[in-house]
Backbone bond lengths (Angstrom), bond angles and torsions (degrees), N, CA, C in turn:
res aa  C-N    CA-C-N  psi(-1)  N-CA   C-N-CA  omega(-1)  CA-C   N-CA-C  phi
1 X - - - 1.470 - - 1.514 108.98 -
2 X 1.305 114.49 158.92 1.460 94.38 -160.05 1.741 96.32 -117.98
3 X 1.078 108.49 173.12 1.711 114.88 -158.89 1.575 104.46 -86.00
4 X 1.351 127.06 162.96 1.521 117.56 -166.78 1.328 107.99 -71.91
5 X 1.438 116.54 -30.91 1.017 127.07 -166.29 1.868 112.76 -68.12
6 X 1.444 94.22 -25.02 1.529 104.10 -171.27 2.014 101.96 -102.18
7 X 1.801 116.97 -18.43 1.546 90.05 -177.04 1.486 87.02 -108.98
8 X 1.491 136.12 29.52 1.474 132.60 175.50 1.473 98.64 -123.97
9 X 1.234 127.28 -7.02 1.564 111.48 162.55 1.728 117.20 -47.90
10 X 1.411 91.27 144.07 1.676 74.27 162.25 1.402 111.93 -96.33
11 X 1.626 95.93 -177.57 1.432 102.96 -168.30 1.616 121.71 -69.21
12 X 1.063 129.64 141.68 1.334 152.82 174.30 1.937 96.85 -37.50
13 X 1.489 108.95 119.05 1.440 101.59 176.90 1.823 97.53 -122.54
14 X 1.068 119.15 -162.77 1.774 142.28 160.99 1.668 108.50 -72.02
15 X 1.544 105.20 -46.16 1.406 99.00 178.90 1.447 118.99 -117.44
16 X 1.441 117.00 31.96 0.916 105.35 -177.79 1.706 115.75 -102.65
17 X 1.620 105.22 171.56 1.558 114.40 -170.66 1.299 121.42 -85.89
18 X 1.100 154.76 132.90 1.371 140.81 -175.02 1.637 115.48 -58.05
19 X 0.945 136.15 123.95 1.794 129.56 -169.27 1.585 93.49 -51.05
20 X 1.262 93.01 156.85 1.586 127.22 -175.25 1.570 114.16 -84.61
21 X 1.249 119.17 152.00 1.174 135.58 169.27 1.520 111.63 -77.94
22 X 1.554 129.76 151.92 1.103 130.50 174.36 1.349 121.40 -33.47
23 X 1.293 101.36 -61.77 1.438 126.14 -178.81 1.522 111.18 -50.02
24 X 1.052 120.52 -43.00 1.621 130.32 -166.30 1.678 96.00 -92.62
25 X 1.213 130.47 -13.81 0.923 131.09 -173.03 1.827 103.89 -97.67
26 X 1.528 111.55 -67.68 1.567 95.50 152.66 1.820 144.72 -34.79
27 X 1.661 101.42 -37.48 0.983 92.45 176.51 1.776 120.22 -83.76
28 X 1.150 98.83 -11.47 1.922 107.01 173.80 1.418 121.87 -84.09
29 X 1.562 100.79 -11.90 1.521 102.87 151.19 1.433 132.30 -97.64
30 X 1.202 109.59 -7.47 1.694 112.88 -175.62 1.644 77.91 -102.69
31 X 0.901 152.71 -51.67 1.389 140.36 150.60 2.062 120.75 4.44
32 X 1.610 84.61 -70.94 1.636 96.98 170.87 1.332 148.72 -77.52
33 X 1.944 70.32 -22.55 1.737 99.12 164.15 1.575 119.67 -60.49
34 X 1.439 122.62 -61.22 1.314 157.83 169.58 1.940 109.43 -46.75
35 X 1.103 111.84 -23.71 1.791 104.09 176.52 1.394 109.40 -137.71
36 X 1.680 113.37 20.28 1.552 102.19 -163.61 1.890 90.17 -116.25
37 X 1.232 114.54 162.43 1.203 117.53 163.97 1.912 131.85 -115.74
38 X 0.827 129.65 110.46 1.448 134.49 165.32 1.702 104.03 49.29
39 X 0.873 115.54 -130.61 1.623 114.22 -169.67 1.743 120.63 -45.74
40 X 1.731 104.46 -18.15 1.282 122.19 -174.50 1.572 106.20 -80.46
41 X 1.411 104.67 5.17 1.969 102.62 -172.27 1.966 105.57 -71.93
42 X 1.519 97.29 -38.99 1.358 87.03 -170.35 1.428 132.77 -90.14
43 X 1.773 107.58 -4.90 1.385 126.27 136.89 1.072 120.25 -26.98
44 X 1.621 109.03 -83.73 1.343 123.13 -154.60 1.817 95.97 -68.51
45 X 1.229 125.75 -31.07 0.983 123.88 142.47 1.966 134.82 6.14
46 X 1.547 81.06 -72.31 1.746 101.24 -154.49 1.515 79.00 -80.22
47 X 1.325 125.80 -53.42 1.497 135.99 -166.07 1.819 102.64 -46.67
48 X 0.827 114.84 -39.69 1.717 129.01 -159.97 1.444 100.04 -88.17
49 X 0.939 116.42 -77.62 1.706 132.79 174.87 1.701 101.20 -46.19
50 X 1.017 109.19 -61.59 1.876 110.02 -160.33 1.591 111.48 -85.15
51 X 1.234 115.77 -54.01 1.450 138.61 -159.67 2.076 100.24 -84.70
52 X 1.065 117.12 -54.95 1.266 115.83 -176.71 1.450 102.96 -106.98
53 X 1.142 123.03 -99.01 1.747 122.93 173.53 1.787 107.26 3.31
54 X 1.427 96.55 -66.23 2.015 96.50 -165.06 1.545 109.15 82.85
55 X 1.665 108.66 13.78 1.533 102.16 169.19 1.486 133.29 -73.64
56 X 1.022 101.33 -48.36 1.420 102.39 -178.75 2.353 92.41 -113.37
57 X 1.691 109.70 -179.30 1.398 119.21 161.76 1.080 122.34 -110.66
58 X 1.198 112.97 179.64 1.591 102.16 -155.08 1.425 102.12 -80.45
59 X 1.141 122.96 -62.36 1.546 113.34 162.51 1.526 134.64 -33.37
60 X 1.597 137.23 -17.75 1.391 136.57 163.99 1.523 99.79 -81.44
61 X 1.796 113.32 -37.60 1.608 91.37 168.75 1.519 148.27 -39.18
62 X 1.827 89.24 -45.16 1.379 111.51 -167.36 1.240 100.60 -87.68
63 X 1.214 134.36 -18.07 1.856 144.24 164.77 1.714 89.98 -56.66
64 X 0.955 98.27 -58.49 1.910 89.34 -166.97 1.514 103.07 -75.64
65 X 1.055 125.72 -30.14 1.225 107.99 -172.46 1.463 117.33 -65.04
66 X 1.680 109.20 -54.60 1.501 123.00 173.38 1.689 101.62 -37.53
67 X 1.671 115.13 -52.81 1.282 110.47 -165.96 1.764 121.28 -67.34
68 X 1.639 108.71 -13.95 1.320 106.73 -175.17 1.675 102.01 -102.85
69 X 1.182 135.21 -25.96 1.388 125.03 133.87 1.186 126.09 -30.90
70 X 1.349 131.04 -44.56 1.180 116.10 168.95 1.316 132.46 -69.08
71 X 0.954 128.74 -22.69 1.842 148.13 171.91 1.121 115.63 -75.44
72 X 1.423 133.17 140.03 1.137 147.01 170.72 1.585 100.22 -45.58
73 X 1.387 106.73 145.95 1.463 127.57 -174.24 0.646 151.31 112.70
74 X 1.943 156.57 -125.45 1.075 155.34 84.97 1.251 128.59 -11.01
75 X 1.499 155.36 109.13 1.206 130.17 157.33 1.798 129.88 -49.99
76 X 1.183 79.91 -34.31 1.568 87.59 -157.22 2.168 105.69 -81.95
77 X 1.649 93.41 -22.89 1.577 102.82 164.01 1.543 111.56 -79.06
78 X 1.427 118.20 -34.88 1.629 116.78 179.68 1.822 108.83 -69.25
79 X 1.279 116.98 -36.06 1.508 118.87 176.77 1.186 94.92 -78.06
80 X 1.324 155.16 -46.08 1.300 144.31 177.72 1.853 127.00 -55.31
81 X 1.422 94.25 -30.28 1.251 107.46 178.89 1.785 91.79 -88.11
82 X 1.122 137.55 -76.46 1.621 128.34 170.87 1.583 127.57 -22.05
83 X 1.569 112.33 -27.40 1.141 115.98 -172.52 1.443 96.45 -81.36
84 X 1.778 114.25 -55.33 1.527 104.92 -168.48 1.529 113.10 -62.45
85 X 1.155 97.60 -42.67 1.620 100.51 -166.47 2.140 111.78 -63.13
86 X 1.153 110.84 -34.62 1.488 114.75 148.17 1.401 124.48 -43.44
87 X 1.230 117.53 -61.48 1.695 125.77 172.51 1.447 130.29 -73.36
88 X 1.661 97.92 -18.75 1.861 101.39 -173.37 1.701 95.18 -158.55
89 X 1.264 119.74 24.78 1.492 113.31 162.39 1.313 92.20 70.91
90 X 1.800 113.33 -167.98 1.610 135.01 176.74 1.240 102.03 -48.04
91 X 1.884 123.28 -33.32 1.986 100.32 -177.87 1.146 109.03 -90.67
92 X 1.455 118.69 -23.18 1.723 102.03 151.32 1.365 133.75 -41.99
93 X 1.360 114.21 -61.75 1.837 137.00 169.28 2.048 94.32 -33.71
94 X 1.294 86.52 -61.26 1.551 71.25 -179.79 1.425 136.28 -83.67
95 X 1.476 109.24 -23.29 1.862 102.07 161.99 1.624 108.00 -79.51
96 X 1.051 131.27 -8.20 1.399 131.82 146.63 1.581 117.06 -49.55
97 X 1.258 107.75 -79.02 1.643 102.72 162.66 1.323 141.25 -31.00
98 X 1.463 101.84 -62.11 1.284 103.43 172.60 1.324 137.21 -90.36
99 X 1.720 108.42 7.00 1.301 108.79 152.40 1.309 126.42 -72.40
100 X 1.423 101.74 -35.59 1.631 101.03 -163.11 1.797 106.70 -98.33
101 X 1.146 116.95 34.04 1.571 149.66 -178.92 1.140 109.48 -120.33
102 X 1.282 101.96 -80.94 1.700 105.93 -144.10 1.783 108.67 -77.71
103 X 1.067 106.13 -41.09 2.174 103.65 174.96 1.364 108.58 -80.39
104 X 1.244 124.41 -12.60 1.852 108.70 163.77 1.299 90.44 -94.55
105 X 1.195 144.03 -44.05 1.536 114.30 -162.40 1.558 94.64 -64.14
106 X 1.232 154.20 -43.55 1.031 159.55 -152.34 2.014 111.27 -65.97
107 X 1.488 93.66 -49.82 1.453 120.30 160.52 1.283 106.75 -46.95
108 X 1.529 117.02 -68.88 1.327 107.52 -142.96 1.774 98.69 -76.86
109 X 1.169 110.01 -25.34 1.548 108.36 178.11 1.964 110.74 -55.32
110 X 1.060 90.86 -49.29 2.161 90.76 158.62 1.037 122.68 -34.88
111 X 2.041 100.70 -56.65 1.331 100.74 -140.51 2.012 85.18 -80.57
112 X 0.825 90.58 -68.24 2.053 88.82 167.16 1.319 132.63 -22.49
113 X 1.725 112.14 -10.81 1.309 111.76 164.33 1.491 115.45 -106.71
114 X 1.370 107.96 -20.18 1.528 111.98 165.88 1.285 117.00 -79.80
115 X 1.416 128.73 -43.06 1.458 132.40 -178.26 2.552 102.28 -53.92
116 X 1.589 77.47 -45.98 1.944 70.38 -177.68 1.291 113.69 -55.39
117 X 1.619 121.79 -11.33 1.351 83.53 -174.52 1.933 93.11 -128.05
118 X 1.211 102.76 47.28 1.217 104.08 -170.92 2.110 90.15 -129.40
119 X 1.076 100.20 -11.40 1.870 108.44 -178.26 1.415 99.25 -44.15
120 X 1.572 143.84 -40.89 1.438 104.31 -144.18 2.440 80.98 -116.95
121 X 1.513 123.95 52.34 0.730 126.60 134.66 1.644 140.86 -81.90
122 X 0.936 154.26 114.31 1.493 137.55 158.56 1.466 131.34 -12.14
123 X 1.131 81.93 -35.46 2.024 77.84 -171.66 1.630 115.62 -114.88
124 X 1.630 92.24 8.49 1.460 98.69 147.95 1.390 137.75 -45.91
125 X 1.863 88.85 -74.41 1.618 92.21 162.56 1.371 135.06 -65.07
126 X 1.402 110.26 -8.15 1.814 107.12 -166.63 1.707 90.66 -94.63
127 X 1.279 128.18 -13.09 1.400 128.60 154.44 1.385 113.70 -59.81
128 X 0.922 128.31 -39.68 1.877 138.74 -169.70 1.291 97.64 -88.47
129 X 1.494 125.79 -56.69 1.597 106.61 146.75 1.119 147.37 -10.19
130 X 1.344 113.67 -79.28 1.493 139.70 176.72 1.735 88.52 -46.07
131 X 1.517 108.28 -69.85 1.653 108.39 -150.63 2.157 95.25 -55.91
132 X 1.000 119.95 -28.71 1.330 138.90 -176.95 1.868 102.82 -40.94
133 X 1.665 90.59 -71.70 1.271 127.60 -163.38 1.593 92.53 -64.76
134 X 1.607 137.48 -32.17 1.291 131.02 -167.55 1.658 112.25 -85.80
135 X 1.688 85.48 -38.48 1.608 96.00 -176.67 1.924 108.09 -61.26
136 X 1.109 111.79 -55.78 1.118 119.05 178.85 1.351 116.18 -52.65
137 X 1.315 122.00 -37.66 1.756 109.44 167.35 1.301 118.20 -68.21
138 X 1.321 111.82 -35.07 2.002 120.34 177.01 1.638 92.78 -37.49
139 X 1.257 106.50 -57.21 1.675 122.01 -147.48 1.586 88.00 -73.74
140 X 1.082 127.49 -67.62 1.537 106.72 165.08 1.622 129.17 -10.90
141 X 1.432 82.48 -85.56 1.418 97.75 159.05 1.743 125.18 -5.31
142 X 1.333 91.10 -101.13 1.596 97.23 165.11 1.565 120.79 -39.74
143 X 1.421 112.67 -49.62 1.542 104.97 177.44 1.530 118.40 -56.43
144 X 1.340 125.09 -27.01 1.161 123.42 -173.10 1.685 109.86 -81.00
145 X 1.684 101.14 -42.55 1.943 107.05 -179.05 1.481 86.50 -47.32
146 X 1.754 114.71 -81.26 1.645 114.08 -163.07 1.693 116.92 -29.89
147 X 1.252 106.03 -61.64 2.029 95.89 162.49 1.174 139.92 -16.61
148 X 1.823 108.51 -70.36 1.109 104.20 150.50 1.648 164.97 -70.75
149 X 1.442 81.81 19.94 1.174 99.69 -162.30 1.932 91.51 -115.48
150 X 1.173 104.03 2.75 1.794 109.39 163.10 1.321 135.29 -57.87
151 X 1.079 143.73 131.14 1.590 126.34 176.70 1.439 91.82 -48.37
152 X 1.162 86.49 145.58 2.490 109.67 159.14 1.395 89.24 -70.12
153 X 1.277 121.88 88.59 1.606 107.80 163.74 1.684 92.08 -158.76
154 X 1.763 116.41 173.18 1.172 102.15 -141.34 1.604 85.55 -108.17
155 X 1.107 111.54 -9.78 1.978 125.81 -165.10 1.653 87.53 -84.25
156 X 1.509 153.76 -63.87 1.126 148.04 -152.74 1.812 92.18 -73.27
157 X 0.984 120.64 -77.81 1.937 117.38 173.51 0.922 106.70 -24.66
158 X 1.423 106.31 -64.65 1.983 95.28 -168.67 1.451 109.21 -54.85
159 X 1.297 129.13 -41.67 1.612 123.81 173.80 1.240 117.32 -68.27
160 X 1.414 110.47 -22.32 1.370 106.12 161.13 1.750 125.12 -33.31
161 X 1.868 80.68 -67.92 1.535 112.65 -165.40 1.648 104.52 -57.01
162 X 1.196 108.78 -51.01 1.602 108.94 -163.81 1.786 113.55 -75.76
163 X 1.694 104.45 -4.74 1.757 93.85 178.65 1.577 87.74 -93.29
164 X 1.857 120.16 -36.11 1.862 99.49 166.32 1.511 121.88 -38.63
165 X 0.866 90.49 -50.75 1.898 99.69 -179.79 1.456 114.86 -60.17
166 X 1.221 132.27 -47.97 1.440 126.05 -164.11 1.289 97.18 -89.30
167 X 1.584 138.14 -31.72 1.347 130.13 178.01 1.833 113.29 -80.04
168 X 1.674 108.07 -44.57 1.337 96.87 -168.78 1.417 112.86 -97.77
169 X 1.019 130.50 6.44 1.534 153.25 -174.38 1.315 121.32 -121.07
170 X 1.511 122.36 -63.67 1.565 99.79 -163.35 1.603 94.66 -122.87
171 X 1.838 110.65 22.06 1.553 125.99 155.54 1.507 109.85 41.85
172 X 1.420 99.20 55.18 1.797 121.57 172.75 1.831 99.67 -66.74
173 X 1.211 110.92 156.46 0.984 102.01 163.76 1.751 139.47 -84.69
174 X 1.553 106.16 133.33 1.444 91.94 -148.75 1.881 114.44 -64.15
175 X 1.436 111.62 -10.92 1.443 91.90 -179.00 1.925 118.00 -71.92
176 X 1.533 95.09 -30.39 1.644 102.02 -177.17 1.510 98.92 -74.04
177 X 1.095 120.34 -32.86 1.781 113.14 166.13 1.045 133.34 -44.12
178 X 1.386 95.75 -34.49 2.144 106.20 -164.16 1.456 87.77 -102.64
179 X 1.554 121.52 -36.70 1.712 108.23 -177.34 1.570 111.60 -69.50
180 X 1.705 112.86 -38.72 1.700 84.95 -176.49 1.616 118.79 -101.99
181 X 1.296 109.67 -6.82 1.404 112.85 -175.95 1.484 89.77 -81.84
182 X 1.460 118.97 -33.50 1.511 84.91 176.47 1.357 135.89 -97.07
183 X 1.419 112.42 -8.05 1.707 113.17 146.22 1.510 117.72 -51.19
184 X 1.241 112.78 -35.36 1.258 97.76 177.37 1.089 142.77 -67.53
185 X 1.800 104.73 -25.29 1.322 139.65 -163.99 1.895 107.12 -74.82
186 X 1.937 89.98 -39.18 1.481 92.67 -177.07 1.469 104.32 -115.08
187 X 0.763 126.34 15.44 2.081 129.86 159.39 2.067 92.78 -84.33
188 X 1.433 123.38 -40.02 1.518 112.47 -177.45 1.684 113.03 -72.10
189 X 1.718 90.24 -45.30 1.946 84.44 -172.82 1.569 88.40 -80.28
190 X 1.204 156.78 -4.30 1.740 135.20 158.69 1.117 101.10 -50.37
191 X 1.899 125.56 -59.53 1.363 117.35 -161.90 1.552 120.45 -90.01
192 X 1.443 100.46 11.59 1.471 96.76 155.99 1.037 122.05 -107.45
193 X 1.435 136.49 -9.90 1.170 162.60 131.58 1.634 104.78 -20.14
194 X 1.322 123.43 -84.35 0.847 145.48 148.28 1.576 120.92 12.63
195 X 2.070 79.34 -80.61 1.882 90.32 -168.68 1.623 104.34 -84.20
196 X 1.535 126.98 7.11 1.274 132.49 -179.46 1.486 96.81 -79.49
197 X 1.656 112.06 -68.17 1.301 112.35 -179.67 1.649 126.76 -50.85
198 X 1.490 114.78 -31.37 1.286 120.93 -173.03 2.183 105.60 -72.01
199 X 1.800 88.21 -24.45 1.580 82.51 173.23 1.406 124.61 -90.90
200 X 1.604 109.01 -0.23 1.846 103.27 -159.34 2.095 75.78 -102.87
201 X 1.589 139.33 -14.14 1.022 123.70 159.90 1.440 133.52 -75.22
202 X 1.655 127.67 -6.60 0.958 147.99 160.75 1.306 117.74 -59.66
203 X 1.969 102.01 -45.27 1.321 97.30 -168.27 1.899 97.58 -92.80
């Protein structure tokens, strides 16, 4: 039987990187951990992993990403834990984890003792700003790659549209959001799935 690390590789491309060692894998997350900001983690993310690294493609990214959004938790700890454990099995999962944990929490406990006594400057906050204003475009960012990366079909948009709506609009609650919009989402593409395959055996 073959090891996780060896039937969760992805597939062999032209440009791709040879998977990573634990070590190289921890240190590229305390890496992302250490210069990335709040919603901008799973950006800088795709950028690191896909775009430079050559570890994973852009499509197994966005498979994990959707999938660690969906799970209770962290996103950005559930894609971290998916990324290692894809590339290096359970000691991936865990220098995945505990990179992108353990040296920012370590950081931010600093940065939280310097920022208190730095509060009644000006350019305190227009720093917390700025980092505000960066994180939030990352997250753009990513929201827009994942889009396009949708089937052209009118059933995935429209589910798009209506979890925008019930979360940023009429502020449903997000666990009953993600549980039934997303049964719903994958009980429709099964049965089109489904009735696609049941027709290409007909013909």
């Amino acid at each position: 039987m073959p090891s996780p690390s060896t039937s969760l590789a992805p597939a062999p491309s032209d440009g791709a990187a040879p998977p990573p060692g634990v070590l190289a894998l921890f240190i590229a997350f305390a890496q992302i951990g250490l210069t990335s900001f709040g919603g901008g983690l799973s950006g800088r993310m795709m950028r690191d992993f896909v775009h430079e690294r050559r570890w994973l493609d852009e499509e197994s990214f966005l498979n994990g990403l959707a999938l660690s959004q969906a799970l209770p938790g962290i996103n950005v700890k559930n894609l971290a834990i998916w990324i290692g454990y894809r590339l290096a099995g359970w000691r991936g999962a865990v220098a995945g984890f505990t990179g992108i944990i353990a040296p920012p929490a370590v950081l931010i406990v600093l940065f939280g003792v310097g920022f208190s006594t730095l509060t009644r400057f000006t350019l305190t906050h227009a720093a917390l700003a700025g980092a505000a204003a960066a994180a939030i475009g990352l997250s753009i960012s990513m929201a827009i790659t994942a889009v396009r990366r949708l089937p052209r079909r009118a059933l995935p948009f429209a589910m798009t549209m209506l979890t925008f709506v019930s979360v940023a609009v009429l502020h449903w609650p997000l666990v009953w959001t993600v549980l039934i919009g997303g049964a719903l989402s994958v009980a429709l593409e099964y049965r089109r799935a489904a009735a696609s395959t049941a027709g290409s055996d007909e013909r």
